[in-house]
N, C-alpha and C positions, 0 to 999 in steps of 0.2 A: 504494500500500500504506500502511497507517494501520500507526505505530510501536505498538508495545509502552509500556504507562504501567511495567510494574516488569521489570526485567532483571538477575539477577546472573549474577559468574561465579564457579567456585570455581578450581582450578588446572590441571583441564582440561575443563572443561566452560561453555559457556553457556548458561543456564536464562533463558528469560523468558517473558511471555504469551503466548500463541496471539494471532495475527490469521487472519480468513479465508485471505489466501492459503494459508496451512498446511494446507490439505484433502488436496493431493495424500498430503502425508505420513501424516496422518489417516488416510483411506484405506486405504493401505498397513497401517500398525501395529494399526489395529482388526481387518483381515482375516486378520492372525498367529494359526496355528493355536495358538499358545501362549496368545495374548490372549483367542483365544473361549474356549479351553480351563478359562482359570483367573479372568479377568474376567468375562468373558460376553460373547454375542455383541450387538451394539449396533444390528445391520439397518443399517450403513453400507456399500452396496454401489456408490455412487457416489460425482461430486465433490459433486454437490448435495445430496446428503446428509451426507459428511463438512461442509459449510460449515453446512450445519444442525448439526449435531453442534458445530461450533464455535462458533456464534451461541448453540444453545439451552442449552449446556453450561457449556466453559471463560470463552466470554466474559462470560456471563448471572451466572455467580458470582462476577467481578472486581468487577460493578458492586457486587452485591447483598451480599455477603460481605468483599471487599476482598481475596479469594485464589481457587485454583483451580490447575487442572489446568496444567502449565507445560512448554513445548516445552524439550527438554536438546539440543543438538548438542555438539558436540566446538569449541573453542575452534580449533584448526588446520581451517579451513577451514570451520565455520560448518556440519558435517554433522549434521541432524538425525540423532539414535537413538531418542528416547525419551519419555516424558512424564513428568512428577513432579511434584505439589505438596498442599497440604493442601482437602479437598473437605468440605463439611460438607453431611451427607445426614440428610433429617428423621428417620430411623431411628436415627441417635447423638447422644447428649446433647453430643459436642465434636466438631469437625474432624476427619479422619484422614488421611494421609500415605498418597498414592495412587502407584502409578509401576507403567512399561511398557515393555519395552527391544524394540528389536529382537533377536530371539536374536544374530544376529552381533558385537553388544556387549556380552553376556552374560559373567558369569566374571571382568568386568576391574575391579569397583569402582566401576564409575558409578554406578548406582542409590543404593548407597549416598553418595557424594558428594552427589549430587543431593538425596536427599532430609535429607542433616544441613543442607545450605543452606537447604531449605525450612522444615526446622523450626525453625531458629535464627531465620531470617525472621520466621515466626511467634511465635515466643516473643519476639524482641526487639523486633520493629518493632508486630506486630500484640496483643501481651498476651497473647496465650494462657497459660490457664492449663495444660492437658491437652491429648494430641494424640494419638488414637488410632489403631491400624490394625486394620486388616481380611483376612482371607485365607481361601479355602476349608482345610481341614485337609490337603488334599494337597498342597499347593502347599509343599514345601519350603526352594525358594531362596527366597519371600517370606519365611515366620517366619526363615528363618537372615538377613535384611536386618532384618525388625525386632527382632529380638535382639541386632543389631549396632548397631542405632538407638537402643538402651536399652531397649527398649517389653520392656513382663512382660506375660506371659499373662495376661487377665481371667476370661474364660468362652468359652463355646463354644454360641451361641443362633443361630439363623433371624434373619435382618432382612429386613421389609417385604413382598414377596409372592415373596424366595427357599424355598422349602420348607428345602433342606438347610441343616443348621447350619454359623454360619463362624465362626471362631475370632477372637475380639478380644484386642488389646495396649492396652497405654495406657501412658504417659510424663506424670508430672506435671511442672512446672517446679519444682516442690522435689528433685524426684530426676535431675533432667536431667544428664548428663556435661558 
């Protein structure tokens, strides 16, 4: 197994890169009827395909980007939940602040943990000036995360070849908590 180049932790969580082996999990949390639901469905129905998914994806933007999608376990025994980090997609002008819990981790504050470490990451290490999010309009528990993340409502447009509009936040580092 090939380590991880960037790994934090916060105080109960450990966030770091995806490596391959991490498919199995992949896998699993892509097939959450929550994640097709309110992410979209990603046609990951295997391990070879979650390892695609994690070659073409999280690893493909560490290089290119220098961030990405980031595996979150629980610091008490190293259990995968979730995915969190900043993704910069050719449809927004900055990065945005992506994340994915298993429902069973739901309701506890991870997400949120996870993704202020992400942004701070971003803001301190990486420069960011802006860090936007993204969400369908239904998606509740997302906008009540990025309204806890500080992000303020921009607008509400279609990106790229989604039809329905999804509601954008954005966080400047002048107004950051």
């Amino acid at each position: 197994m090939s380590s991880p180049a960037l790994e934090f932790d916060t105080p109960r969580l450990k966030i770091r890169e995806f490596v391959v082996d991490d498919a199995e999990f992949v896998l699993r949390l892509l097939n959450e009827p929550s994640f097709i639901e309110f992410i979209g469905d990603r046609g990951v129905r295997t391990l070879q395909d979650a390892e695609r998914y994690l070659r073409d994806g999280p690893i493909a933007s560490y290089r290119q980007y220098g961030h990405g999608l980031m595996r979150v376990s629980l610091r008490d025994g190293d259990v995968p939940i979730g995915m969190c980090g900043l993704v910069k997609r050719e449809t927004l002008p900055d990065p945005d602040i992506g994340f994915a819990l298993l429902p069973a981790f739901w309701n506890q504050g991870y997400i949120t943990e996870a993704a202020q470490a992400a942004m701070r990451h971003g803001r301190e290490t990486l420069g960011l000036r802006r860090i936007l999010g993204i969400t369908t309009p239904g998606n509740a528990r997302s906008i009540a995360v990025l309204r806890k993340l500080g992000l303020s409502f921009l607008e509400e447009k279609p990106l790229g070849d989604r039809p329905e509009p999804l509601k954008i936040f954005g966080l400047s580092v002048e107004s950051a908590p």
